[in-house]
C-alpha positions in Angstrom: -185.1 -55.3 -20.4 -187.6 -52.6 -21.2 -190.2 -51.8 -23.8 -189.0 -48.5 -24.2 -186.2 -45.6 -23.4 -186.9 -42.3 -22.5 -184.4 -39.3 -22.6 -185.5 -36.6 -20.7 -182.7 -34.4 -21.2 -179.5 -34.8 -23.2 -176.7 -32.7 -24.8 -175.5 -33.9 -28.6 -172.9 -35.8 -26.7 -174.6 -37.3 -24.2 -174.3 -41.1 -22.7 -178.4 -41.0 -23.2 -178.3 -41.1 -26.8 -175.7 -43.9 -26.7 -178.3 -45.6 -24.7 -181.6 -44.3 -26.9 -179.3 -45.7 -29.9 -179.4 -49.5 -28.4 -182.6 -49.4 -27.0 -183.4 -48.6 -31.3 -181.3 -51.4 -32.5 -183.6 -53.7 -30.1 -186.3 -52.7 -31.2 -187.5 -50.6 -27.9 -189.3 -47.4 -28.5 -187.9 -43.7 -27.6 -189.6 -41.5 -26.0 -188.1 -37.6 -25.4 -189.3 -34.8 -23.6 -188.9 -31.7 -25.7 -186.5 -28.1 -24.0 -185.7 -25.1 -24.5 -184.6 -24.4 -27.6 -181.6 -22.0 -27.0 -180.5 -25.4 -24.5 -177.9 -27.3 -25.5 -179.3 -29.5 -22.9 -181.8 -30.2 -24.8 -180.3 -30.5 -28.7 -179.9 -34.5 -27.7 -184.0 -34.9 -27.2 -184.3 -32.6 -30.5 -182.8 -34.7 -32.5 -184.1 -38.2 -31.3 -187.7 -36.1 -32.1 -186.3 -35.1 -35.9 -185.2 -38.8 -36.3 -188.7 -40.2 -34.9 -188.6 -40.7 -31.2 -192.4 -40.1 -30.0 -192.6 -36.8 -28.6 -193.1 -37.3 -24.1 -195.1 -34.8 -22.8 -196.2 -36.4 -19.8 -197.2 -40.1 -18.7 -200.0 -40.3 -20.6 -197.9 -40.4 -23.8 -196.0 -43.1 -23.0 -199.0 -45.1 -21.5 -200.8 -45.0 -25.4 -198.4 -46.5 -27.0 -198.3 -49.8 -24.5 -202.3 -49.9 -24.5 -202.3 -53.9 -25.3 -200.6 -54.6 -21.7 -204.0 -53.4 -20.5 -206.6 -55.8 -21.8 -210.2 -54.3 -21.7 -211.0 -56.7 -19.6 -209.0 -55.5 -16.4 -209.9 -51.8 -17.4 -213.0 -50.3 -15.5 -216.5 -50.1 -17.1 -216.4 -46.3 -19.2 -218.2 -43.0 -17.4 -220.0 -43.6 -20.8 -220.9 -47.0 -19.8 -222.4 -46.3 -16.5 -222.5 -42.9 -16.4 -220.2 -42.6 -13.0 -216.8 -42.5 -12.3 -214.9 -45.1 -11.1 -214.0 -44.4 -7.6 -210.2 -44.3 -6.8 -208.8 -46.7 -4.5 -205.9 -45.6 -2.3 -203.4 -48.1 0.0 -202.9 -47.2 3.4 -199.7 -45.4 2.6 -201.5 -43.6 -0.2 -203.9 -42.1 2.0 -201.4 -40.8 4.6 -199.0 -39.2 1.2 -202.5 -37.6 -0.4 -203.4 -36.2 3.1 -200.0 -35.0 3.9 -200.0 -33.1 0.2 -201.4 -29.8 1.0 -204.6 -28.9 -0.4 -203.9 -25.1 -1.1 -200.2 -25.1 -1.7 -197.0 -26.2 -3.1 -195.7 -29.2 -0.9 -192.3 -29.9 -0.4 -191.2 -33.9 -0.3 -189.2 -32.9 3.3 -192.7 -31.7 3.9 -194.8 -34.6 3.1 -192.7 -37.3 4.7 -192.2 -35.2 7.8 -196.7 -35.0 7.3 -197.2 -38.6 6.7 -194.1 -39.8 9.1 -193.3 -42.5 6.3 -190.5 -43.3 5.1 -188.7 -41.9 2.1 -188.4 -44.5 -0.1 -192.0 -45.4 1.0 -193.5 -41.6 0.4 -191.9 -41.4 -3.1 -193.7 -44.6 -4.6 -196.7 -43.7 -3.1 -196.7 -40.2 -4.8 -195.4 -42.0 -7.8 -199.0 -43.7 -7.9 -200.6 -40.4 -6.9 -198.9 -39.2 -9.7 -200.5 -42.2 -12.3 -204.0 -42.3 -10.5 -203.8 -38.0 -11.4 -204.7 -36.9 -7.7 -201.4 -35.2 -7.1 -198.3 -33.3 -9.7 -195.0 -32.7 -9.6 -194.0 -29.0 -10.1 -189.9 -28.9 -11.3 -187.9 -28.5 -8.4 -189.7 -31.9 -7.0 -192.3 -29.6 -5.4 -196.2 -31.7 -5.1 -199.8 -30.3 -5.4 -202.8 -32.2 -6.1 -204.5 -31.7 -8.7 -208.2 -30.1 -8.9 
């Protein structure tokens, strides 16, 4: 059902590698975000990175190697191109998640849905595209800030 797997943490033992083991048989491609060394939380990703799983470092690696579901004809013109930026278009609900993200600190996502008096499920894809259009990032402990 999916062009690839990815395992973002996973003991030697784990029920992800079971899963990053069929996705291999069809054919998907792994992805695993590297850990601490001393974690045995993180010996699973380890080893699908030894055995060839592309190392995930953040959306953008994952997005490169699926480059051909984004013909060049939807993509915008290049800063190259036309020497501007493309200008970033936000939904409604966007807007109120971006404004409700605070522009000096860490924001909480009690905080931001409390701020933009959305609802949850509704906050959480919205800063999901945040996320994807790089205006806002999540710190660990699902804490937001946008970016500068």
């Amino acid at each position: 059902m999916t062009l690839g797997t990815v395992v973002v943490e996973a003991n030697l033992t784990s029920g992800s590698l079971i899963t990053a083991n069929f996705a291999t048989e069809y054919g998907r491609q792994i992805f695993a975000v590297p850990g601490r060394i001393d974690s045995p939380r993180s010996k699973g990703c380890h080893e699908l990175i030894k055995k060839g799983a592309k190392l995930c470092e953040g959306v953008e690696d994952i997005l490169s190697e699926f480059e051909y579901l984004f013909p060049a004809s939807n993509k915008p013109a290049a800063v190259s191109e036309t020497g501007l930026l493309p200008a970033i278009e936000l939904s409604e609900n966007e807007q109120k998640v971006f404004n409700a993200v605070s522009a000096d600190d860490e924001s909480t996502i009690d905080e931001i849905i409390r701020a933009s008096n959305l609802p949850s499920s509704t906050v959480n894809v919205a800063l999901f595209s945040l996320e994807m259009k790089r205006l806002v990032r999540q710190l660990p402990g699902k804490l937001f800030v946008r970016n500068k």
